[in-house]
N, C-alpha and C positions, 0 to 999 in steps of 0.2 A: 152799602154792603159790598164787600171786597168780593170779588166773581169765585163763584164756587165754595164758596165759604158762609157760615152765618157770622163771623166779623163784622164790625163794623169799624170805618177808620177812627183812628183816635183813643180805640176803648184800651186800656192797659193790657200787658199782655195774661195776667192773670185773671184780668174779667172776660176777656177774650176768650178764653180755654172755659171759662164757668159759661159762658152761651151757648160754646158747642156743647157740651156737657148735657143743659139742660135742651136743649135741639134733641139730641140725641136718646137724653131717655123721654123726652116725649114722642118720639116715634116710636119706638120700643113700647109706651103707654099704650100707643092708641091702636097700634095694632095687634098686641094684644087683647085691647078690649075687641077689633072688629071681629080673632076670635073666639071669642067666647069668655073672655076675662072679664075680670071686673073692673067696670068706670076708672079712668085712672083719676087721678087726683091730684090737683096741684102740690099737696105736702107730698105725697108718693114721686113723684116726679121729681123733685126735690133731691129726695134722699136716696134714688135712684141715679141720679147724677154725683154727690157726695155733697149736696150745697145745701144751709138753710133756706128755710122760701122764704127770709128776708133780700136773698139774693136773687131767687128766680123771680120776685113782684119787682126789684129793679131793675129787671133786665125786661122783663114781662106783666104788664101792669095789672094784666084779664087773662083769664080762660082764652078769651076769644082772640087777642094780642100773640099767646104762642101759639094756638094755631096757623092765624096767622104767617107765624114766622119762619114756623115749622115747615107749613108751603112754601115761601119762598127762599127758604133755605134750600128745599128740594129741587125746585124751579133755577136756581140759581147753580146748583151742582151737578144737573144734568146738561145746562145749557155749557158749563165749562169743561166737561168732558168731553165736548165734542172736538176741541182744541187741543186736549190731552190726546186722544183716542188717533188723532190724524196724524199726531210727530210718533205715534206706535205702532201704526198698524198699515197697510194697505189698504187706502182707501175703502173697497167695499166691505175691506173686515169691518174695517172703524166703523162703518154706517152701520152693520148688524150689529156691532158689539154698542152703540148706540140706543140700537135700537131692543136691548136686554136692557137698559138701564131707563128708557122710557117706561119698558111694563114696569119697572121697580116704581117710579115715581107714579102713574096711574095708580098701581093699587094704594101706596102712602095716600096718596089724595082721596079714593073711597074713605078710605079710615077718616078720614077729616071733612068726609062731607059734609055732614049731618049742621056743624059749625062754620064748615065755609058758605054754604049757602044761608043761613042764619046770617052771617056778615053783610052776601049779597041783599038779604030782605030789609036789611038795614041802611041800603044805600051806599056803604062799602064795598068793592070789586076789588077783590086780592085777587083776581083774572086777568086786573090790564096788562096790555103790553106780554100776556103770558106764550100766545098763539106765535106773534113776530117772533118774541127773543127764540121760539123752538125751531120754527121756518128756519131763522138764520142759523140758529145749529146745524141744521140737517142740509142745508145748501151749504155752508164750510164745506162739510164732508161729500157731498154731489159732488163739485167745482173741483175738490180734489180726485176722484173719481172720475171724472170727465179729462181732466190733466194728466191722470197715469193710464187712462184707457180701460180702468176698472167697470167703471159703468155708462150708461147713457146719459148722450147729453138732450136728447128730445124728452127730457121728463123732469117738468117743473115740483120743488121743492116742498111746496106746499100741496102736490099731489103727494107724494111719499109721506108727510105726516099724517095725510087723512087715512092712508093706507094703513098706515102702522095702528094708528087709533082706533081704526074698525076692528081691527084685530085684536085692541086690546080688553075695546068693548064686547067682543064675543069668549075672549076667552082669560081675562086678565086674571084670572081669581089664582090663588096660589097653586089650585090643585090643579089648573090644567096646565099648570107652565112647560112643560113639556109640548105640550100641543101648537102653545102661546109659538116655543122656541119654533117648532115646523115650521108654520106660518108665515113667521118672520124670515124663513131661510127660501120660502118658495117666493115672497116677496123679493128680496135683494134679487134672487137669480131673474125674476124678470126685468130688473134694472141695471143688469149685465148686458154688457152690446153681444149683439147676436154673430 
């Protein structure tokens, strides 16, 4: 999969545009269903995209395949934003504004848990490797931070993610994103050198 992107190398450019398509309206699906909507549906998804679901079962062969994918679509566009966010911002922006774009991917992940963990019970981990590739987001952005004097450098990378995640775990839901936002901003300034 090409970074930051559901692509994959090789796929034509118009089958390329029909994955995101269908990525895209199944996030739209499923958070709608988380809520209060109805079940989405593979054909709904589908035609919410503009494609037959001749097209989303080759791209997507299960239920369980776009969830899947959907995850790490997500996982893969948050992780490239970090890279994005550091050529635009001032370091410790980029790491808050990072870290708005974690709670977006926490809450998409509720919406898909119900099936992602179905996958784990089946011996499948759409997990692996998910923990590292975030660490190293968030250290890009540290390192650069630490290089412009934005923030500290006595504070390991993988402390800042558990931090973020606590917070996301108390307050991720959509209605308290406001709260979520605080948080997140009382966090960063303690990761400003004093």
């Amino acid at each position: 999969m090409a970074s930051g992107t559901g692509t994959r190398p090789g796929l034509r450019a118009d089958a390329a545009r029909n994955r995101e398509l269908l990525l895209a309206a199944a996030v739209r699906a499923f958070t709608a269903e988380s809520r209060g909507g109805p079940a989405p549906t593979l054909d709904g998804i589908a035609k919410d995209a503009g494609v037959g679901i001749g097209t989303l079962y080759r791209h997507f062969p299960s239920r369980d395949a776009l969830v899947e994918a959907v995850y790490r679509n997500e996982l893969d566009r948050l992780c490239a934003a970090a890279e994005q966010l550091r050529a635009e911002l001032p370091a410790d922006r980029a790491l808050r504004a990072w870290m708005d774009r974690f709670v977006d991917y926490v809450i998409t992940k509720k919406h898909l848990a119900d099936t992602l963990h179905a996958l784990v019970a089946c011996g499948h981990n759409p997990f692996a490797q998910s923990r590292e590739r975030m660490i190293d987001a968030v250290r890009i952005l540290h390192r650069a931070g630490i290089e412009d004097g934005t923030l500290r450098a006595d504070v390991d990378a993988a402390d800042v993610l558990v931090g973020t995640s606590g917070i996301c775990m108390a307050v991720a839901d959509p209605s308290n994103r406001e709260q979520a936002g605080r948080l997140l901003d009382l966090l960063v300034d303690g990761l400003r050198p004093r």
